[in-house]
C-alpha positions as a printed Julia matrix, in Angstrom:
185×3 Matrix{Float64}:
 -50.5    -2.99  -20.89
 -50.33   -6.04  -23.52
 -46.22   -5.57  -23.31
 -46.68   -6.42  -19.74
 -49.2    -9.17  -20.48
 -46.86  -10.96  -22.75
 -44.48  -10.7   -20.04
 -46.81  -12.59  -17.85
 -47.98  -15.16  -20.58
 -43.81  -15.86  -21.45
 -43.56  -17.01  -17.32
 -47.16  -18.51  -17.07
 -45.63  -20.88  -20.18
 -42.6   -21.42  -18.43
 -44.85  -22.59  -15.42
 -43.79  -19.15  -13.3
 -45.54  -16.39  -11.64
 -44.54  -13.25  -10.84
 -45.09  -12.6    -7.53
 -43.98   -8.83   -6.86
 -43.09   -6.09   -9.34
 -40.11   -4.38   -7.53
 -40.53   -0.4    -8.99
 -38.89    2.9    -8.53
 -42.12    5.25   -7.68
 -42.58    8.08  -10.18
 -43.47   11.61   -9.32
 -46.95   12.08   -9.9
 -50.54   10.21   -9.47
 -50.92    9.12  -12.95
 -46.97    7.86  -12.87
 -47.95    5.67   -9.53
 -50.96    4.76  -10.93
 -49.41    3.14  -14.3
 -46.8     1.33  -12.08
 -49.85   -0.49  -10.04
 -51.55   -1.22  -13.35
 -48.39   -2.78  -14.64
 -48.09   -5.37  -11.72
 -51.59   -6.05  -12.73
 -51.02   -6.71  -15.83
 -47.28   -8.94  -15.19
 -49.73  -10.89  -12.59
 -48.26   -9.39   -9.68
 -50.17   -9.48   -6.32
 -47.65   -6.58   -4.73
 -45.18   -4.03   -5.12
 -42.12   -3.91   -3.9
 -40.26   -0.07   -3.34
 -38.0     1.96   -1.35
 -40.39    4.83   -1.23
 -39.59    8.39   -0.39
 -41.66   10.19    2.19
 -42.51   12.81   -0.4
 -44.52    9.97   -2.1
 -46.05    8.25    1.23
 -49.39    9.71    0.25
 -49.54    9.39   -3.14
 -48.91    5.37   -2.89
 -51.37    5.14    0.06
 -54.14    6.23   -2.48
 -52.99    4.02   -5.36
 -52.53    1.0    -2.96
 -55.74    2.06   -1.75
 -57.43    1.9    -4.95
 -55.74   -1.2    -6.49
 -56.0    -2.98   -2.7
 -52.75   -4.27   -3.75
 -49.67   -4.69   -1.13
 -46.96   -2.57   -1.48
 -43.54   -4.18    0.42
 -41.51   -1.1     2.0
 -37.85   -1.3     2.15
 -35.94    0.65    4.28
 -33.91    2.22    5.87
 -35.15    4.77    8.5
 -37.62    2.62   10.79
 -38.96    5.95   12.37
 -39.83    6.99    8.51
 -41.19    2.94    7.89
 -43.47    3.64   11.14
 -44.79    6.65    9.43
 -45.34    5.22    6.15
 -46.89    2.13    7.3
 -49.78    3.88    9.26
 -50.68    5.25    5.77
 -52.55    3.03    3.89
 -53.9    -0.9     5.52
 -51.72   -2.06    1.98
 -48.26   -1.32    3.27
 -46.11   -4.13    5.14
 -42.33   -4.42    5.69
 -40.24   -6.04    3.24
 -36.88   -5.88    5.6
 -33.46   -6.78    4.55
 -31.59   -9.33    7.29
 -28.45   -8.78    6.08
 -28.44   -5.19    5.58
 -29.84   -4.79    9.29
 -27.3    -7.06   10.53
 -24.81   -4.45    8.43
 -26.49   -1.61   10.82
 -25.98   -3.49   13.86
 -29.7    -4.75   14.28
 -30.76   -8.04   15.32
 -32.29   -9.17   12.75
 -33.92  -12.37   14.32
 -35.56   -9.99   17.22
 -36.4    -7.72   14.11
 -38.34  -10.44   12.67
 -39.11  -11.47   15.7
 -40.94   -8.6    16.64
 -42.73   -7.13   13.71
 -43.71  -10.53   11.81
 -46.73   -9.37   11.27
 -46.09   -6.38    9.38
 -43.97   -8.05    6.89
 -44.93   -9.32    3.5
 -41.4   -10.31    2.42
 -37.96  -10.08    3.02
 -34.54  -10.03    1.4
 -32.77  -13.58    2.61
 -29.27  -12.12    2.7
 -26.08  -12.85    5.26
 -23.65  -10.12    6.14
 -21.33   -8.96    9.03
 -22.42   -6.33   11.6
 -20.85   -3.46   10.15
 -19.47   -5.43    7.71
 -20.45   -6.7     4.1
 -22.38   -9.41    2.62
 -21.19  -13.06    3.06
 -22.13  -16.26    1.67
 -25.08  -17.79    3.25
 -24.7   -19.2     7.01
 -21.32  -17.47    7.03
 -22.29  -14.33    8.55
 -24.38  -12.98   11.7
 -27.68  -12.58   10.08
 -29.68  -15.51   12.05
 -30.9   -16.82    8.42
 -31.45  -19.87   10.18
 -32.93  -18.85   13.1
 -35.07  -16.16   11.23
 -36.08  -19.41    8.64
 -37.18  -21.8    11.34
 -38.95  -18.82   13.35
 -41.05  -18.17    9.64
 -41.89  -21.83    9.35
 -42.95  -22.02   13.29
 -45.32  -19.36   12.76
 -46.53  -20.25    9.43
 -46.52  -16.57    8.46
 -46.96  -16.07    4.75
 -44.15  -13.81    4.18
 -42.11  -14.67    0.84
 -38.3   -14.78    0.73
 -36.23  -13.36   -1.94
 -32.95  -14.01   -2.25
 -30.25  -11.92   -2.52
 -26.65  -13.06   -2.32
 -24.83   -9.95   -3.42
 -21.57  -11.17   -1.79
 -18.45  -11.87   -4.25
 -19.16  -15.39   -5.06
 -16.99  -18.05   -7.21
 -19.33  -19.27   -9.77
 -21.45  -17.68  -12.12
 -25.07  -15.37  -10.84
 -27.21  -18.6   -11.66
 -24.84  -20.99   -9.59
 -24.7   -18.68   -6.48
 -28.25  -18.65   -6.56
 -28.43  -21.72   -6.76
 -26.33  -22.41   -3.9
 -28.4   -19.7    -1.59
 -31.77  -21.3    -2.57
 -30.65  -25.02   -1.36
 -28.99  -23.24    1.33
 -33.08  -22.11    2.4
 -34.7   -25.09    1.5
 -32.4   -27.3     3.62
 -33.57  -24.94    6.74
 -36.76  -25.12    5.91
 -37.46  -28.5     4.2
């Protein structure tokens, strides 16, 4: 684990904390296992994961045993109901653009399941369309912002602005994170 603890020590210099660990779940109990001892060790409070229903179980024990949150993405919210009611560690981490992609409100998403979330991708898209630049799409980022702030709900945002942009990865960034702070002041 001292790989992951210099990892930690590099950010904690740099005046930065790592906030989720954002894994791939392996296969077996000791795999799992090692990837909640890592976030440990980087610092993390959570884990973030697209988990497989095959694994649901598994991940409810180690989250269980670690009492650390683990943020499901998704994409099946009958599967996401199932998966939640497995372990009192396991909260949304929705997308708002990639629901607005599927045609889903993402506001009365947020809206309505607030408290299950622990996070959630800060993204702008089209319905049915792709990504955009932020507050040039149908995502409600605003909206979904101000409703966050209202509520005072300690859900983190992450930002992802996987649109084609015209500067460089750290400029778009850039541009998405004053696009949130302006909204939220």
């Amino acid at each position: 684990m001292s790989y992951f603890e210099d990892i930690r020590s590099t950010f904690e210099k740099q005046g930065l904390r790592i906030k989720s660990y954002s894994v791939r779940m392996g296969s077996s109990e000791a795999e799992i296992d090692r990837l909640f001892l890592m976030a440990k060790a980087l610092g993390a409070d959570s884990l973030v994961t697209r988990l497989p229903a095959t694994l649901t179980t598994m991940t409810a024990a180690a989250a269980d045993k670690h009492r650390m949150i683990v943020g499901l993405q998704f994409s099946d919210l009958n599967e996401l109901k199932q998966q939640l009611a497995a372990s009192q560690y396991f909260r949304m981490d929705p997308d708002i653009g990639d629901l607005t992609k599927a045609k889903i409100d993402a506001l009365q998403f947020v809206q309505t399941n607030y408290a299950s979330m622990y996070a959630f991708d800060l993204k702008d898209a089209m319905p049915g369309g792709p990504s955009v630049p932020f507050g040039e799409g149908a995502a409600h980022m605003k909206e979904v912002l101000q409703f966050l702030k209202q509520k005072q709900a300690p859900i983190t945002a992450y930002v992802d602005c996987d649109y084609a942009g015209t500067g460089r990865s750290p400029e778009e960034v850039e541009k998405c994170v004053s696009y949130a702070r302006d909204i939220i002041g």
